[in-house]
N, C-alpha and C positions, 0 to 999 in steps of 0.2 A: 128720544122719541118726539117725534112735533104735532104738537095738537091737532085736533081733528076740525077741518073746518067747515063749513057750510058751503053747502052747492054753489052759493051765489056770491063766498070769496075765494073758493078754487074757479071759479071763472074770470070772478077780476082780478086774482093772482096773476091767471095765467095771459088775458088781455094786456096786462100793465108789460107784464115780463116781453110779451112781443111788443108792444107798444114802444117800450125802451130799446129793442135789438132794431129795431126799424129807426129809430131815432139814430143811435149810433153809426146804423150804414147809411144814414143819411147824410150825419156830417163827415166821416169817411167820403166817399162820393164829390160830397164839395170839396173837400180841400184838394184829394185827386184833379177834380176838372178847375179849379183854379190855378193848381200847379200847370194843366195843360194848357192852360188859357194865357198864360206865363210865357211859357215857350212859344209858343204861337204869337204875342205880341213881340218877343226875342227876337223872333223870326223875320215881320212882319215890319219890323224897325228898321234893319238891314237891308230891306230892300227897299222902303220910303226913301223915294227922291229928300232933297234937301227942302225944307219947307214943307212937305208934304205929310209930316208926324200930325200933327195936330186936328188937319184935315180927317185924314183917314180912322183916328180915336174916333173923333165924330162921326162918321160913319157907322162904325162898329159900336157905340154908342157906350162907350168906356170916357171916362173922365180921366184926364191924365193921371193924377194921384193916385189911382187906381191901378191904373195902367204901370206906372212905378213901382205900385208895390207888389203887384202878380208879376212882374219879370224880377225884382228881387226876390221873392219869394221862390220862382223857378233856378232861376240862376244861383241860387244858395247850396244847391247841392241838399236839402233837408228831404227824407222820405216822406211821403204823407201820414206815415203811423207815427212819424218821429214829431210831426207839425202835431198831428194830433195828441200826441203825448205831453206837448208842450201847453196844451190847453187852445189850439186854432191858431187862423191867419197871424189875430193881431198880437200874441205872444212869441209866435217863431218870429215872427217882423220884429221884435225887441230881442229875442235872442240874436237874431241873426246881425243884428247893430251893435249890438254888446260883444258878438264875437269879430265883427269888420275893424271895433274901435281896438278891444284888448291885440288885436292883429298891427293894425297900423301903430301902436305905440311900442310892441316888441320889434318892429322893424326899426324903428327911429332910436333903438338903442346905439351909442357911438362906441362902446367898451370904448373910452380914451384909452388904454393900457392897464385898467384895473380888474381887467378880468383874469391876469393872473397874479393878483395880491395874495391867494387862499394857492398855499401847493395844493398835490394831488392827495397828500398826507392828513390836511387841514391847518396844516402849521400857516405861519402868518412870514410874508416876503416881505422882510421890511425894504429892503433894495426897489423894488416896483415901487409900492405904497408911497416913497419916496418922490418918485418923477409924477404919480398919477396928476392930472387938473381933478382939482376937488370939484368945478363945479360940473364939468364931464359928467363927475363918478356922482354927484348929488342929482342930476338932470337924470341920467340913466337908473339912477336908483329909484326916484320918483315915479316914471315909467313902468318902470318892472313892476313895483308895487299895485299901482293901478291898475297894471294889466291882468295881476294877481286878483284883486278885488274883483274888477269884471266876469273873471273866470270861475269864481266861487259865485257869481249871482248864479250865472249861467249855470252854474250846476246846481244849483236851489232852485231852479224853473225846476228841477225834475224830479219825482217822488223817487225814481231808480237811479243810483249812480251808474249804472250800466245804460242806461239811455243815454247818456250824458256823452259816455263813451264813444258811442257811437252819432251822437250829432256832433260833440264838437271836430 
């Protein structure tokens, strides 16, 4: 049962409650036309003569840095509920670095040949284990670990593991 309140806090109950939904489609809103403003400078890059980037920012009256990071922010592929999920611009802008870096270090794994030291069994091949370059397999192990660590931030940005899901 909820207490019974006075006229004059069922009205600033119910002002705050839309005050707050108005808030919310506010920054909704923004990250949307930031994401458009993204693509639009994507766009708008591509077709800039050579020299002519920095001119036309000016114009449009974007600061390069800016300009940087609403085309990464577009080109990230993140939905705007998903940026918003992540707490805004400047948190997707750190996830989405954390997810470029944990990417570029899984790519720069070498497997020297120790990717098949573990059979399919879990038994241990000591025949491989034998030929691997240890420092291959310590350089690549390094990596993976890291890209491990990264991946577990990126998923601590999000109150939902299922958000997570679907950004990374």
């Amino acid at each position: 049962m909820s207490p019974i309140l006075s006229n004059s806090l069922t009205l600033a109950a119910d002002v705050i409650k839309e005050q707050i939904a108005e808030a919310d489609a506010a920054a909704r809103t923004s990250v949307e036309k930031s994401i458009e403003a993204g693509h639009s400078l994507v766009s708008a890059k591509e077709q800039c003569p050579h020299g002519q980037w920095l001119p036309f920012l000016e114009r449009a009256g974007v600061h390069e840095r800016q300009a940087r990071r609403l085309m990464q922010l577009a080109q990230s592929g993140l939905k705007s509920d998903t940026v918003s999920d992540l707490g805004g611009i400047k948190a997707a802008l750190a996830f989405i670095s954390k997810r470029t870096k944990a990417d570029s270090l899984l790519r720069a794994v070498e497997f020297g040949g120790w990717e098949n030291i573990l059979n399919l069994d879990g038994t241990h091949n000591q025949d491989v284990a034998d030929m691997v370059d240890r420092e291959v397999l310590h350089r690549d192990m390094a990596r993976i670990t890291e890209a491990a660590r990264m991946m577990q931030e990126m998923h601590d940005m999000f109150d939902d593991p299922e958000m997570y899901e679907r950004a990374a």
